[in-house]
ROTI-863185 format. One record per residue (C-alpha): residue number from 1; x, z, y. Coordinates in steps of 0.02 Angstrom, whole numbers, always signed. Layout:
! residues N
R    i    east      up   north
R  NUM       X       Z       Y
...
***
This chain:
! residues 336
R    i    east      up   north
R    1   +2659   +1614   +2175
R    2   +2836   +1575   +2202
R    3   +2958   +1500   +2062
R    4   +3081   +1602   +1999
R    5   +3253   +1567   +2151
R    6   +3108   +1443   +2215
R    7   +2977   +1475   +2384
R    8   +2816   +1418   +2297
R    9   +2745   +1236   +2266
R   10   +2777   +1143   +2408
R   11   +2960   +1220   +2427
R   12   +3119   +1262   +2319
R   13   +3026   +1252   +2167
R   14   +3003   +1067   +2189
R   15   +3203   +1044   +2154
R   16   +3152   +1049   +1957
R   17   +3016    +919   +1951
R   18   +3000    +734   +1978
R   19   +2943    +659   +2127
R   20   +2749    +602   +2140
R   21   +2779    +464   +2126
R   22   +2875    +448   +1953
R   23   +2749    +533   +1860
R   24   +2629    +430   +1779
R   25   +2484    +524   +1696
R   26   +2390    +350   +1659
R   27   +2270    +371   +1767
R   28   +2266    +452   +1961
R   29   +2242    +603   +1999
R   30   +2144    +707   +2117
R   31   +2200    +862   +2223
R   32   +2050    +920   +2221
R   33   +1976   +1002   +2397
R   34   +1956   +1201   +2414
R   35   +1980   +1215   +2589
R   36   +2174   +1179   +2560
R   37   +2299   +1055   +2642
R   38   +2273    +909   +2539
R   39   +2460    +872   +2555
R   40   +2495   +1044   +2495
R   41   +2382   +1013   +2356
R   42   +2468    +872   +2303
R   43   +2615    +935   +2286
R   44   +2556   +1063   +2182
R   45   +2479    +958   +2070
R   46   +2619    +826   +2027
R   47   +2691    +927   +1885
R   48   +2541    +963   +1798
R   49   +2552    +831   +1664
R   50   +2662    +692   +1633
R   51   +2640    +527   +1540
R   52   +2733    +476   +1381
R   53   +2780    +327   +1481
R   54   +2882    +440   +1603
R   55   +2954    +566   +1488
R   56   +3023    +409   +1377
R   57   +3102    +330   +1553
R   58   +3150    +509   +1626
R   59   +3244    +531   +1418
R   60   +3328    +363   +1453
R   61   +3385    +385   +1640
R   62   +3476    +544   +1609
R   63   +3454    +603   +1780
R   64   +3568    +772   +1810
R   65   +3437    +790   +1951
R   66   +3269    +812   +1831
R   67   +3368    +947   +1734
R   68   +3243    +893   +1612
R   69   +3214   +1024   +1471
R   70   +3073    +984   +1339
R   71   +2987   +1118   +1242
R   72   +2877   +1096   +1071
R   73   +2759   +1246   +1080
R   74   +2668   +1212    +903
R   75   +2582   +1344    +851
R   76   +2435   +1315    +741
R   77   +2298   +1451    +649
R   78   +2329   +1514    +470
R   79   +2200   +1450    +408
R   80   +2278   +1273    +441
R   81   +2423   +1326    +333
R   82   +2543   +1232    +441
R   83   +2728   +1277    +481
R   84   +2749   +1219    +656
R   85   +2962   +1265    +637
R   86   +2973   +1166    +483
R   87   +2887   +1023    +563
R   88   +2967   +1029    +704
R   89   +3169   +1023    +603
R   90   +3080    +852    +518
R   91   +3015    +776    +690
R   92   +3018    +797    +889
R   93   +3041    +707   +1027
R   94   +3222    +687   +1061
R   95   +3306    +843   +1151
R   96   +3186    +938   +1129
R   97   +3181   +1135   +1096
R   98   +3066   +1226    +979
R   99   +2977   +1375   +1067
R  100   +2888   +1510    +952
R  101   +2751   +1594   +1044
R  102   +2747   +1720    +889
R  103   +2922   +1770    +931
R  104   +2917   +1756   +1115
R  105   +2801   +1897   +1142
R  106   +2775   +2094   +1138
R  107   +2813   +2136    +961
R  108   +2748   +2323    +994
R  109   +2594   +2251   +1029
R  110   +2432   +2277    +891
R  111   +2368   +2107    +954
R  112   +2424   +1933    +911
R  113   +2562   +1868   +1051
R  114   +2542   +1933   +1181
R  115   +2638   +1917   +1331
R  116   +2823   +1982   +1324
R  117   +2922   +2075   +1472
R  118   +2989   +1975   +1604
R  119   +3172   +2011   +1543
R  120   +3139   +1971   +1361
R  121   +3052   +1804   +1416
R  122   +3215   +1778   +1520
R  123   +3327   +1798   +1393
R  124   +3212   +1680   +1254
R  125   +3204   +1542   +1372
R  126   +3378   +1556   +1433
R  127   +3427   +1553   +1254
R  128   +3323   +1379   +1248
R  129   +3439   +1305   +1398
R  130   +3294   +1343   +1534
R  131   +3354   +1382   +1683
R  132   +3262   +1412   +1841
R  133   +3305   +1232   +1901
R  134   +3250   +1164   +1763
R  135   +3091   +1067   +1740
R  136   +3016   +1090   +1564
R  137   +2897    +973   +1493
R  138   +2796   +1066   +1354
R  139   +2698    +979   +1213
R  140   +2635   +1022   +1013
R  141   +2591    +933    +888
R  142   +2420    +962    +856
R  143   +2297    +832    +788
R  144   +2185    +874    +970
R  145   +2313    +804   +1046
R  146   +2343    +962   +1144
R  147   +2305   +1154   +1067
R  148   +2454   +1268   +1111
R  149   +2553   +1203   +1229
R  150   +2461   +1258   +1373
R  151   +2492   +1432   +1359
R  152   +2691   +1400   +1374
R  153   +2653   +1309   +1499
R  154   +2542   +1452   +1569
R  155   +2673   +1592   +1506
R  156   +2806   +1493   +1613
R  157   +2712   +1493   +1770
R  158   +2654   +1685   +1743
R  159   +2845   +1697   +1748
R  160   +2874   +1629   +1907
R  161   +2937   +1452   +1850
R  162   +2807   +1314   +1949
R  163   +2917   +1157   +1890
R  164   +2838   +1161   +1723
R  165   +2728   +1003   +1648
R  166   +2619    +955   +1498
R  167   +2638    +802   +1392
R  168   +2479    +709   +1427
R  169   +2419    +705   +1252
R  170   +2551    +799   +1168
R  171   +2654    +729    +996
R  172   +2509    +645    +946
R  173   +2504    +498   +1101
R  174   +2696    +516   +1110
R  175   +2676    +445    +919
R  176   +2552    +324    +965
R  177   +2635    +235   +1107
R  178   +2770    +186    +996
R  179   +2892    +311   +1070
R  180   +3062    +364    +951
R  181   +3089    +536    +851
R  182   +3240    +636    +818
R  183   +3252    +777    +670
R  184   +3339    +926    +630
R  185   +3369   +1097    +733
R  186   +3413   +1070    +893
R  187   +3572   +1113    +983
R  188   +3579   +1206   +1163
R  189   +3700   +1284   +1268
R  190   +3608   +1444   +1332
R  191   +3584   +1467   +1506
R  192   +3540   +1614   +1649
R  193   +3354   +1604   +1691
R  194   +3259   +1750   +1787
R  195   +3100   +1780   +1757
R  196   +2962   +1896   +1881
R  197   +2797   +1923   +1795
R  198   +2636   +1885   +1943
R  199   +2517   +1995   +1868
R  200   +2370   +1905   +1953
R  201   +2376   +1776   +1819
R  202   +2355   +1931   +1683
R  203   +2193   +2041   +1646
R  204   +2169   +2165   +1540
R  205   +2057   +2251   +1406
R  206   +2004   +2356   +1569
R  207   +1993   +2244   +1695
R  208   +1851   +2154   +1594
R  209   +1766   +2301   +1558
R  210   +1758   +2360   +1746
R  211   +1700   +2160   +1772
R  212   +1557   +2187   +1669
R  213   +1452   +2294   +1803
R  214   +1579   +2253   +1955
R  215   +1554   +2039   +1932
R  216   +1708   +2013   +2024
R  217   +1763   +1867   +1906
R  218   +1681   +1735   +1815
R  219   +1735   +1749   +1621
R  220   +1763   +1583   +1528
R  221   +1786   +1573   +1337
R  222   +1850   +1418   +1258
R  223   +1824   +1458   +1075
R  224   +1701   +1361    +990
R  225   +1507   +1375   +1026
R  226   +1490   +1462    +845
R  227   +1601   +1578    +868
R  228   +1562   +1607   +1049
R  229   +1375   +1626    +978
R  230   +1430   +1736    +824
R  231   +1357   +1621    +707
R  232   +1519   +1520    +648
R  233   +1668   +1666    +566
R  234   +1816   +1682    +672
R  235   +1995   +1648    +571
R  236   +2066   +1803    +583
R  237   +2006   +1944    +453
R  238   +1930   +2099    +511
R  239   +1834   +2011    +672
R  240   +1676   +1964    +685
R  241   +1629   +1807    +799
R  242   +1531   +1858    +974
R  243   +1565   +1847   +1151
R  244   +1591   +1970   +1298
R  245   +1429   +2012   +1394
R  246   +1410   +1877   +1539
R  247   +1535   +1750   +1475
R  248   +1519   +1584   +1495
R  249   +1571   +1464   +1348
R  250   +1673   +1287   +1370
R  251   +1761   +1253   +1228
R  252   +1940   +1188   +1245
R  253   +1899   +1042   +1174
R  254   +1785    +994   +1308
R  255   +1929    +951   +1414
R  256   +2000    +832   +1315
R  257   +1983    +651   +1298
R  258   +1908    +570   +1117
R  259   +2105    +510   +1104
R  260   +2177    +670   +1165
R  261   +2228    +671   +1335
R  262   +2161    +759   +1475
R  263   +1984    +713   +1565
R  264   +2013    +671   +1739
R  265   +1997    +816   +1878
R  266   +1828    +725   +1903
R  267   +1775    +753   +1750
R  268   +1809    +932   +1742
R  269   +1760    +977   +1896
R  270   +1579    +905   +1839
R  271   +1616   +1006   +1665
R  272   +1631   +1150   +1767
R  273   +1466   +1121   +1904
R  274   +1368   +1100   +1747
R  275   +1418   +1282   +1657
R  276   +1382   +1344   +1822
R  277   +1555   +1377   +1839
R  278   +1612   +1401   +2027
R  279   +1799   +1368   +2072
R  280   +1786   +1438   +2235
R  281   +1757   +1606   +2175
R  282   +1867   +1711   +2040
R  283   +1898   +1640   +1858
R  284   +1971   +1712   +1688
R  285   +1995   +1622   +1542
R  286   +1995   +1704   +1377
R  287   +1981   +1634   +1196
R  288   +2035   +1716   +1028
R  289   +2198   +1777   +1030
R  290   +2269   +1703   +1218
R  291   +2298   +1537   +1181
R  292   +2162   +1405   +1219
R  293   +2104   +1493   +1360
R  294   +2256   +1424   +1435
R  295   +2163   +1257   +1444
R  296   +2039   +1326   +1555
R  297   +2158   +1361   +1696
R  298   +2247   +1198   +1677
R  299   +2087   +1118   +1672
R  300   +2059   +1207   +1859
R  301   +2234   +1190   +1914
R  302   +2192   +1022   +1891
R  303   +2031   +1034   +2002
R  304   +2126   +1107   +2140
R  305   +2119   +1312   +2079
R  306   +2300   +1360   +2031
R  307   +2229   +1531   +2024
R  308   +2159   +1566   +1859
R  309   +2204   +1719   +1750
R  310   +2196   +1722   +1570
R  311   +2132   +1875   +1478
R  312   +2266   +1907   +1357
R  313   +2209   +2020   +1226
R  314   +2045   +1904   +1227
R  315   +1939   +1923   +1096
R  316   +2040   +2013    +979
R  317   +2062   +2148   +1069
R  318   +1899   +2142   +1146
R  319   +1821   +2175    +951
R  320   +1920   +2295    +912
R  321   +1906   +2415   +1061
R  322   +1737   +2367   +1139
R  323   +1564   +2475   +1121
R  324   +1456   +2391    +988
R  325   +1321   +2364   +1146
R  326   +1449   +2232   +1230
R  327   +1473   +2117   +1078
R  328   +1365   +1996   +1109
R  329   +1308   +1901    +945
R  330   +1167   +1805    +842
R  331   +1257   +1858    +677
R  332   +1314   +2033    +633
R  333   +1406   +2085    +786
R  334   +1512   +2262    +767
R  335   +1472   +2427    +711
R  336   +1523   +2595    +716
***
């Protein structure tokens, strides 16, 4: 997929991220090998995450070059009765923009966020000082270190935009590391960005349904193992907890560190061998409601795949519009 005004990962895109060699993650990285140019690779990798270290020295330097642009995508479940805006006005890191994935989505839509046109996400972003040569660094401020942010940083590369990173361990390490804090709303000067949806990083209600006698994709869920199994209640009244025949079930959490920051490709790509997971063949991700599936395909970007769709009406819509024969649960499942 090529950035938005960009020719893909090893081209034009590259004008909105760092060089290799400034980012730090903490640890090295692997490209991963899937029968691609490992230099390639490489290249595509590099933005993927970034270390607090870097993001402090890349805040300092100033660079006009990085046209650095950092995002707080906080977004938490109700149940957690937490106001990610509010939080955000008392701290961030400094410069940075609050993004609502609530708002920036298809309002006419029965399901939670889901994605919005290309022109609307345009015009949100642009209205966040994003521009297609910028390189956005997206982070939250969950206590996992990182829960929402990867799907803004998923929603910007089904976009088009490639020069978009994570913040290895989100607020929490940025905290921890001893790094400052501004507060208050922030100020921007809106900007132009254009925005092309790829719609092979998008399925569909139907295209898992077809998948479930046609096996063209490998479905992986990152809720919980309870809810996956139907024995644990999902948060959101009205659905039961289950999975989608055939699924396969790594919770998000799995990918994460004990401190919060991401496993090593290494480590995933063992997570993966031992669900049985293959990355050379088709993936999905899906989840509740769109949003932690998004670690699944960082978790393979990291491995090498860049590939991954995400199911975006996940399990949501999957409840409410699947036959009571394809909810798969121990506990009470649907009924008509």
């Amino acid at each position: 997929m090529a950035a938005a005004g960009g020719s893909g990962p090893g081209g034009a895109a590259r004008r909105g991220g760092p060089p290799r060699s400034q980012v730090d993650s903490g640890r090295p990285r692997e490209s991963g090998n899937l029968g691609q140019d490992s230099g390639a690779m490489s290249q595509l990798l590099y933005r993927a995450l970034v270390s607090a270290k870097w993001l402090s020295e890349a805040i300092k330097s100033q660079q006009p070059s990085l046209a650095l642009r950092i995002v707080d995508a906080s977004w938490y479940l109700p149940k957690m009765k937490r106001d990610p805006k509010r939080e955000f006005e008392e701290r961030h890191i400094p410069g940075a923009v609050f993004f609502d994935i609530d708002q920036c989505s298809d309002r006419t839509s029965p399901y939670d966020h889901m994605l919005p046109r290309a022109d609307d996400f345009a015009e949100y972003v642009g209205k966040l000082g994003v521009g297609n040569d910028s390189h956005v660094v997206v982070y939250d401020g969950s206590d996992q270190g990182l829960f929402s942010a990867p799907r803004v940083w998923w929603m910007f590369r089904a976009f088009g935009h490639e020069a978009v990173s994570l913040l290895d361990g989100g607020l929490k390490n940025w905290q921890q590391e001893g790094n400052a804090l501004s507060s208050g709303k922030s100020q921007v000067a809106p900007t132009e960005f254009h925005a092309s949806l790829d719609k092979s990083l998008v399925k569909t209600y139907e295209d898992v349904l077809d998948n479930l006698d046609s096996h063209r994709f490998q479905l992986v869920d990152a809720r919980a193992a309870g809810r996956f199994q139907g024995v644990e209640p999902e948060p959101r009244d009205g659905i039961e907890p289950g999975h989608v025949p055939g699924s396969t079930n790594i919770p998000f959490t799995d990918f994460l560190t004990e401190s919060g920051l991401e496993k090593t490709p290494e480590q995933i790509r063992s997570l993966f061998q031992e669900k049985k997971v293959d990355l050379l063949k088709p993936v999905v991700a899906t989840c509740g409601s769109g949003v932690t599936a998004c670690h699944v395909a960082l978790g393979a970007f990291l491995c090498g795949k860049p590939d991954v769709a995400v199911y975006d009406g996940a399990w949501v819509e999957w409840y409410m519009r699947a036959q009571p024969e394809n909810i798969i649960s121990e506990g009470k499942g649907k009924t008509v």
